[in-house]
GUZAVEX-195617 format. One record per residue (C-alpha): residue number from 1; residue in one letter; x, y, z. Coordinates in pm, whole numbers. Example, Ala and Ser with C-alpha at 12.3 -4.5 7.8 and 13.67 -1.06 7.14 Angstrom:
GUZAVEX-195617
<pt><nr>1</nr><rest>a</rest><u>1230</u><v>-450</v><w>780</w></pt>
<pt><nr>2</nr><rest>s</rest><u>1367</u><v>-106</v><w>714</w></pt>
//
This chain:
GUZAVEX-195617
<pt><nr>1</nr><rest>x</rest><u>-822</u><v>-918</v><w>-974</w></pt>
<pt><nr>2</nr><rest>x</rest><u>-827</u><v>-773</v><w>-637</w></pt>
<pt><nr>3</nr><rest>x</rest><u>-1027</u><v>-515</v><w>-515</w></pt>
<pt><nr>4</nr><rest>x</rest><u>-730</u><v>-296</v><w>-364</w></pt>
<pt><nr>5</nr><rest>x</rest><u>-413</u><v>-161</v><w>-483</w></pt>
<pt><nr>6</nr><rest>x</rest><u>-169</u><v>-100</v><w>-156</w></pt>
<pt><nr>7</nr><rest>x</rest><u>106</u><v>111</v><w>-122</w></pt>
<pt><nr>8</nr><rest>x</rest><u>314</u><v>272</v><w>138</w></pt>
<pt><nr>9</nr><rest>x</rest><u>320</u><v>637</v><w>97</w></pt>
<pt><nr>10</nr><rest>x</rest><u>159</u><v>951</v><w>15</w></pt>
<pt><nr>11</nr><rest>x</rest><u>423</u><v>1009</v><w>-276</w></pt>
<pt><nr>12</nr><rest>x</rest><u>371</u><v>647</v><w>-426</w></pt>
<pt><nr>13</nr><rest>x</rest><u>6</u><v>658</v><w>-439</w></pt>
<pt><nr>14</nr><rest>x</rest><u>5</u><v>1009</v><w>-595</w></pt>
<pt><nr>15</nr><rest>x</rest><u>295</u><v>824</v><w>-865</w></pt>
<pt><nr>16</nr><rest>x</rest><u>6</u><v>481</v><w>-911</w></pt>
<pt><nr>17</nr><rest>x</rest><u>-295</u><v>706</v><w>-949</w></pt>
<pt><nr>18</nr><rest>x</rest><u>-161</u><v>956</v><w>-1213</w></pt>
<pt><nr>19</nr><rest>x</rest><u>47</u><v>633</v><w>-1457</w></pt>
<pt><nr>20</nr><rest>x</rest><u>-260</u><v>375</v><w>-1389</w></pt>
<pt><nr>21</nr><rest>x</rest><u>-588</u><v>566</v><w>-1331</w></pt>
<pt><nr>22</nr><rest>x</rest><u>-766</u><v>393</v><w>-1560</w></pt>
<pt><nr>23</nr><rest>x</rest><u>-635</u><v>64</v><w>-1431</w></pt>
<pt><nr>24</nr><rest>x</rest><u>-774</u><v>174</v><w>-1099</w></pt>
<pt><nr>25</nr><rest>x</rest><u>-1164</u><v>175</v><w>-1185</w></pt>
<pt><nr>26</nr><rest>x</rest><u>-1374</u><v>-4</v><w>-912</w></pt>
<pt><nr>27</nr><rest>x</rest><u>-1067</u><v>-34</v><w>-712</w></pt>
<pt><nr>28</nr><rest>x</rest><u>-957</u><v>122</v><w>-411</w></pt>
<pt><nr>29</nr><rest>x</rest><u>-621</u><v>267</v><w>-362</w></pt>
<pt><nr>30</nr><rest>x</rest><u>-520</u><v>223</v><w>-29</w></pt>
<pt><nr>31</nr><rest>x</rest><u>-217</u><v>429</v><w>148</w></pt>
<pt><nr>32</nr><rest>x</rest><u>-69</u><v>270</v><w>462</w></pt>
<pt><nr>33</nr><rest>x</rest><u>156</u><v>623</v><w>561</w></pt>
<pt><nr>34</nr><rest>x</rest><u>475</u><v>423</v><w>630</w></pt>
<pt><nr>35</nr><rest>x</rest><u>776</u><v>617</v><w>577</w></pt>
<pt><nr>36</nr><rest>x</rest><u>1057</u><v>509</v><w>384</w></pt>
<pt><nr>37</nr><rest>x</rest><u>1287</u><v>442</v><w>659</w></pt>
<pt><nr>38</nr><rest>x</rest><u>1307</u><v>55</v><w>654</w></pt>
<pt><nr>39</nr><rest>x</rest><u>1552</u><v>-142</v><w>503</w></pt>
<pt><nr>40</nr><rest>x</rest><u>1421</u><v>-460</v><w>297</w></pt>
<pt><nr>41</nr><rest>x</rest><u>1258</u><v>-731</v><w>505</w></pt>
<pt><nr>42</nr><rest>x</rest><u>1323</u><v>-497</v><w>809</w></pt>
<pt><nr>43</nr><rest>x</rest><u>1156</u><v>-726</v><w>1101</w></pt>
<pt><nr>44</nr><rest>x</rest><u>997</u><v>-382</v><w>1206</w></pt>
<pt><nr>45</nr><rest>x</rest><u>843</u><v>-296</v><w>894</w></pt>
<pt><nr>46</nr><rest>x</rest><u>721</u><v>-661</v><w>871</w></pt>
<pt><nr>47</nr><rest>x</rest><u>568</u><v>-621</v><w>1146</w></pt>
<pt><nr>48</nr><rest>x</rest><u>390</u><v>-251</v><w>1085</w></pt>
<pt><nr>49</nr><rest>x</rest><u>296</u><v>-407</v><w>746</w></pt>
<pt><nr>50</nr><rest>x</rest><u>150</u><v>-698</v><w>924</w></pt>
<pt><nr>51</nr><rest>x</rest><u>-68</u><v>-522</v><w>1148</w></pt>
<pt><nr>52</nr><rest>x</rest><u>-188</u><v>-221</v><w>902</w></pt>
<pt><nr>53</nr><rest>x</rest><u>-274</u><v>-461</v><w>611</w></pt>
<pt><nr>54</nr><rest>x</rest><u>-461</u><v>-706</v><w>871</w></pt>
<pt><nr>55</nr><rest>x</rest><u>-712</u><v>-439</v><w>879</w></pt>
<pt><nr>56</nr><rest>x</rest><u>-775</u><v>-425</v><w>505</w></pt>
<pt><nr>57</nr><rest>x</rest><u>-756</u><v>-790</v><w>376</w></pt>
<pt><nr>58</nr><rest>x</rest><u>-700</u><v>-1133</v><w>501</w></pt>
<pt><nr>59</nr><rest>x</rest><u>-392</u><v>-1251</v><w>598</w></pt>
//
């Protein structure tokens, strides 16, 4: 398993950490602060994934 859980807002990773605390032990629950504004596969929001996620894990 990995070693972080990643989502994209404040309001998702307040959802994750109150249904799956216990699933979160030892891992760390990282928030990237992207607002919902995209549309799926947006090439922008690629792209801000892309660079925020770089600087957690290996892509």
């Amino acid at each position: 398993m990995g070693r972080y859980y990643i989502c994209n807002g404040k309001v998702s990773s307040q959802k994750i950490s109150n249904k799956f605390s216990p699933l979160l032990k030892n891992k760390q629950l990282v928030c990237l602060g992207i607002p919902d504004n995209y549309k799926f596969m947006q090439p922008e929001l690629i792209q801000i994934l892309e660079s925020k996620v770089k600087g957690i894990v290996a892509i």
